[in-house]
FITINU-861103 format. One record per atom (N, C-alpha, C): residue in one letter; x, y, z. Coordinates in steps of 0.001 Angstrom, whole numbers, plus 500000, padded with zeros to 6 digits. Atoms other than C-alpha are relative to their C-alpha. Example, Ala and Ser with C-alpha at 12.3 -4.5 7.8 and 13.67 -1.06 7.14 Angstrom:
% residues 2
A500890498810500000/A512300495500507800/A500900501200500000/S499180498810499940/S513670498940507140/S499230501090500730/
This chain:
% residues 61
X501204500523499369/X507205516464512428/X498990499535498946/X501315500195501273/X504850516855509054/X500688498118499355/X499258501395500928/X507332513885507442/X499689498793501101/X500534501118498462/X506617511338510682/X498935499682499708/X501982499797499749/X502775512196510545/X499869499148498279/X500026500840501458/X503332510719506433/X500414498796500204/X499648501393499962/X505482507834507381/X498959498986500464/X500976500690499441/X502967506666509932/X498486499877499331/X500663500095501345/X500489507498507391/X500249499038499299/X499293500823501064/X501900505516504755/X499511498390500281/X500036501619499557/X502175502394507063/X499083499607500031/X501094500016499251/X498861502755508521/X499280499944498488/X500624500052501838/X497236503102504224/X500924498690499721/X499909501564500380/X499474499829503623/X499630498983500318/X500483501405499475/X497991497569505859/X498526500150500127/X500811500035500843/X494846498920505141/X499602499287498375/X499393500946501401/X495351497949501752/X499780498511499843/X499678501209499689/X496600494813502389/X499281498905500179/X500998500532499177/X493673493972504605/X498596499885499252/X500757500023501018/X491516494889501620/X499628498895498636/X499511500529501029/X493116493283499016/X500021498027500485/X500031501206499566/X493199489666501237/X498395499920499849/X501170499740499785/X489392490740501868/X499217499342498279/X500214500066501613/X488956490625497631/X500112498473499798/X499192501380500521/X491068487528497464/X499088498807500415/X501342500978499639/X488245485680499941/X499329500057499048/X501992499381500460/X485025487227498361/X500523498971498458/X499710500133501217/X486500486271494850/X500527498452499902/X499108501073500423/X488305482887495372/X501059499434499418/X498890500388501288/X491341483448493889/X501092499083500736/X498930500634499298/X493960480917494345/X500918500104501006/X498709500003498591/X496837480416496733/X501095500659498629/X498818499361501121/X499346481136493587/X499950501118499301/X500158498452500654/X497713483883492011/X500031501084501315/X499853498800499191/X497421485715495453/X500709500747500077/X498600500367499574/X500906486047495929/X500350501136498784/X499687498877501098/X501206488015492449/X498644500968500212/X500797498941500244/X498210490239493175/X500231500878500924/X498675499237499241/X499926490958496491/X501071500501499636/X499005499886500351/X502896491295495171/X499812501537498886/X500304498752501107/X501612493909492174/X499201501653500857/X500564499095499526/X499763495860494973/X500277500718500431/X498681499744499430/X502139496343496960/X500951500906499536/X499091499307500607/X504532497423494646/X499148501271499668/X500723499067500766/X502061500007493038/X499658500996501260/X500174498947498380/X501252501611496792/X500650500506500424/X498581499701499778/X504731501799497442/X500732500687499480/X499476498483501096/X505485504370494147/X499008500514500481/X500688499087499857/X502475505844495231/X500762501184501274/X499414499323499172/X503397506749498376/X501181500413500214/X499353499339499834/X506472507438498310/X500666501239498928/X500019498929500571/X506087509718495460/X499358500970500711/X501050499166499455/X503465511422497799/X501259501054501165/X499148499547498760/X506712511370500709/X501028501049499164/X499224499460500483/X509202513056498292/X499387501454499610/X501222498379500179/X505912515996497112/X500027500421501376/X500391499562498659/X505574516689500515/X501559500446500565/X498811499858499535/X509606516579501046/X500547501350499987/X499999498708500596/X509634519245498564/X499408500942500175/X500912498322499620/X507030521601499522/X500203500187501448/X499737499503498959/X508621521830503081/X501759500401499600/
């Protein structure tokens, strides 16, 4: 049940994120080509986060 309540977690903090990080990309003006790699780097970096967070949590149950 605890591992569910993380997944949906997880998803629910990525598109947060996401929604942030597009938010930046207005305010700031950054290109159409650079977006794409700042997405792309954010993404990736949220994605070791969390699922280093899902595997700590795997382990302490």
């Amino acid at each position: 049940m605890l591992l569910a309540i993380v997944v949906l977690f997880s998803v629910f903090y990525l598109f947060q994120i996401n929604r942030l990080t597009y938010a930046l990309c207005v305010r700031r003006e950054i290109a159409e080509e650079n977006q794409t790699k700042i997405f792309r780097t954010i993404n990736i970096l949220i994605t070791i986060l969390l699922v280093s967070f899902y595997i700590e949590v795997w382990i302490a149950l």
